[in-house]
Structure formats: structure tokens, C-alpha cells
C-alpha positions in Angstrom: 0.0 0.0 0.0 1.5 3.5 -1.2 0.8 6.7 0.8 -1.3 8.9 0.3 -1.0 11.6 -1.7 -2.4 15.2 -1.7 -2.9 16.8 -5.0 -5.9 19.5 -6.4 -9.0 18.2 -6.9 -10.0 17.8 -11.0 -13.3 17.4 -12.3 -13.4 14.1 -12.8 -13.3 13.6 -9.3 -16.5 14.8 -8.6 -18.1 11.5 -8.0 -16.1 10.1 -5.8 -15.7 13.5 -4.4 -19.4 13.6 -3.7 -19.6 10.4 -2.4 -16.7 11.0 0.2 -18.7 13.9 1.4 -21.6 11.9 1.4 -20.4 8.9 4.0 -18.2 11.0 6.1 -21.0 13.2 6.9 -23.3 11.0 7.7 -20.1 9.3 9.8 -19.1 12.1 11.3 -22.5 14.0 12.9 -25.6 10.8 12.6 -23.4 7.9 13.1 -20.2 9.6 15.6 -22.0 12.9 17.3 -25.8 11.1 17.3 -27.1 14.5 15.7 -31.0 13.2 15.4 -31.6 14.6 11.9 -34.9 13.6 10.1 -34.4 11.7 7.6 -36.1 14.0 4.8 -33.9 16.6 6.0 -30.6 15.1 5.7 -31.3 13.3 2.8 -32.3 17.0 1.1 -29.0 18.0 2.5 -27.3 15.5 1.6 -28.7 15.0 -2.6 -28.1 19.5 -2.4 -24.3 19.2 -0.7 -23.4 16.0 -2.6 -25.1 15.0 -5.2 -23.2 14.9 -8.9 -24.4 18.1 -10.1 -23.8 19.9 -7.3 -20.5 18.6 -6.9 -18.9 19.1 -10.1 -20.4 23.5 -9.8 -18.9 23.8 -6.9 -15.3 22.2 -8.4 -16.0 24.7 -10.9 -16.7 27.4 -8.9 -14.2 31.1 -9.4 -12.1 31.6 -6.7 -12.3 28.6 -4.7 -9.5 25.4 -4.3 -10.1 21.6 -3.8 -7.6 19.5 -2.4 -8.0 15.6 -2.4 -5.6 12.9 -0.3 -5.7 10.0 -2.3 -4.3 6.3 -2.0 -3.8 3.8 -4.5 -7.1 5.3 -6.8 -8.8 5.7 -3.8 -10.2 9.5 -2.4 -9.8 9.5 1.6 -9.8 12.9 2.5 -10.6 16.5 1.1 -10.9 20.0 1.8 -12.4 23.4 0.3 -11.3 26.8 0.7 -13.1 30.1 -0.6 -14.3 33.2 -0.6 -16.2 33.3 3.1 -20.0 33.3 3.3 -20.0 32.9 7.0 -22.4 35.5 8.7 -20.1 37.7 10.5 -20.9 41.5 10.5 -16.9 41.9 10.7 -16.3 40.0 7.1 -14.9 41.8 4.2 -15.1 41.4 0.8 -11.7 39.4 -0.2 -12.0 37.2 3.1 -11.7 33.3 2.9 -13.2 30.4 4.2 -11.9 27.0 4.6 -15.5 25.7 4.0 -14.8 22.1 4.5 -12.4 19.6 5.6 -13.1 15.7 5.4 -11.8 12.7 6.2 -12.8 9.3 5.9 -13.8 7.2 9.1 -11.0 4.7 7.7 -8.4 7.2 7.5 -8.7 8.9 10.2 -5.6 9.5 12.7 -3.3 9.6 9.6 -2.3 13.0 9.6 -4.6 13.4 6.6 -6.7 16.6 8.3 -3.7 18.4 9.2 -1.9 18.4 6.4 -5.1 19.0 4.3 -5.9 22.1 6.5 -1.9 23.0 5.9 -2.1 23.1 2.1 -5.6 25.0 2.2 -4.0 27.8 4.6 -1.3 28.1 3.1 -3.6 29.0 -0.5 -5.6 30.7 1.4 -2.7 33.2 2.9 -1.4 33.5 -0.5 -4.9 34.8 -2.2 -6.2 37.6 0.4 -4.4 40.2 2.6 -7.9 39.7 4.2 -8.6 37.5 7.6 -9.3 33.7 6.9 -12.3 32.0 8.6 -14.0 28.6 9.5 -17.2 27.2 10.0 -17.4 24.6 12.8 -19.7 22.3 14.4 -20.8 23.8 17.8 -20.2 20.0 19.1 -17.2 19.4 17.1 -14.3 19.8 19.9 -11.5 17.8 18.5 -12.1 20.3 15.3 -12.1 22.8 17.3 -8.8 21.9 18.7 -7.2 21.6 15.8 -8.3 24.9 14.1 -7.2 26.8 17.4 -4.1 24.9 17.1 -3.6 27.3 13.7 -4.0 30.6 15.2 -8.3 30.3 14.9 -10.4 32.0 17.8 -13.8 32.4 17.9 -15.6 35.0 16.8 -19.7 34.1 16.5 -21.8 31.7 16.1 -24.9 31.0 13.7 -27.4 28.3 12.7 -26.3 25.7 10.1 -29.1 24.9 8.2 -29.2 20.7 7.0 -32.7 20.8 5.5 -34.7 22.6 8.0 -33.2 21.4 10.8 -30.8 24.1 12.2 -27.0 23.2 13.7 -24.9 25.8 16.2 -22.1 26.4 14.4 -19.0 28.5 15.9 -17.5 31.2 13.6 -13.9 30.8 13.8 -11.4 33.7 12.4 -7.6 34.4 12.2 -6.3 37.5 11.2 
């Protein structure tokens, strides 16, 4: 088995790109944090976040990055970064948001999250003067380690709609 690798995502990743988001979502906040989400909801959430389509606009999307860890073929890990949308009366035009950062239930504890986050910040830094923000699960401590870890602090907070359920999120800034 090689190591993984972390490279740009390309649209022909989108698939599997969508399907990573897909499973570590669910993973992540219905199967690891036991968030009760009806089932219409998240499946709306999930067909608007993940779905094909969706996937291969937001890969196409001006001014934003994709990053993929990949292993033999195989997509383990990814993360997003562009311009923020987070609610946050101090925001400025130019800011950035690392909008998301997965990883796989079966890679976890590889290092794969840090060094993801590490190539997003380091593109983010290098396309705005501006300050660079995150979006985090209210729940989400060992996240919120990590980001704090990189010079984050928080700033807000505001409701994360999946469907119309509504999750705390923490509005996390540096700079």
C-alpha cells in the first residue's frame, strides 16, 4: 500500500468527491455525534451538498480550491477553501473560508486533516491580505482543537441549516 498523496481536486473527481462527502457526513455528525436529523432533511442536505451536479459546480466554482488525499485510486480525504460566506458583521469582501475539511472514518488518525488544512491555509494566505475563517460544528471539539491549534479563535456563532433542521455552528477567524 503506497501513501497517500495530496494533489488539487479535478473534475473528474466529482463522483467520488461527492460520495466521500456523502459517507463522512453521515459518519461524522448521525453515526459519531448522534445528531437526530430527520431523515427528509438530511437526505435533502445531503442530494443539495453531494449530489453529482452539485459537486462538479462547486469544483467549478471562481475563486475557490479543492484538495484531495488519495491512495492507490482511492479518495480518503478532502478540503475546500473560498471566498467566506460565514455571517459575521466583521467579514470583508476578499476574506476566505476554509469551507470544508473531510476525512474518511478509515483514515482517520493519519495526519490526513492536518496536512489538508496546511495546504488549504497556506492558499488561502497567498490569495487575500484579508482575515481567513472557518465554520465549525458547535459539538465538534476535536475540530475545534485543531483549528485553534492554527492561530483560529472564535468570533460568533450562527445556525447551520441541514434541511430545516438548524445546527450551532462557531464562527472561527484568524487575522
Amino acid at each position: 500500500m503506497t501513501a497517500p498523496v495530496i494533489r488539487p481536486a479535478r473534475p473528474d473527481d466529482a463522483a467520488a468527491l461527492g460520495a466521500l462527502g456523502r459517507q463522512t457526513f453521515v459518519d461524522t455528525f448521525v453515526t459519531g455525534f448522534g445528531i437526530p436529523y430527520p431523515q427528509a432533511d438530511l437526505n435533502a442536505f445531503l442530494d443539495a451538498s453531494f449530489d453529482l451536479e452539485p459537486t462538479r459546480r462547486k469544483l467549478a466554482e471562481p475563486g475557490c480550491a479543492w484538495w484531495v488525499a488519495e491512495r492507490d485510486g482511492e479518495l480518503m480525504a478532502f478540503a475546500n477553501a473560498g471566498p467566506n460566506g460565514l455571517p459575521h458583521p466583521e467579514a470583508r469582501a476578499g476574506d476566505l473560508e476554509l469551507r470544508r475539511l473531510y476525512v474518511a472514518r478509515t483514515a482517520q488518525g493519519l495526519g490526513l486533516g492536518t496536512a489538508l488544512l496546511t495546504v488549504a491555509l497556506d492558499w488561502m494566505r497567498t490569495n487575500t491580505a484579508g482575515a481567513l475563517w472557518i465554520g465549525v460544528w458547535s459539538g465538534n471539539a476535536k475540530a475545534q482543537r485543531l483549528y485553534a491549534a492554527h492561530g483560529f479563535e472564535k468570533v460568533g456563532e450562527y445556525d447551520y441549516p441541514v434541511g430545516a433542521w438548524r445546527d450551532r455552528e462557531f464562527i472561527l477567524r484568524r487575522g
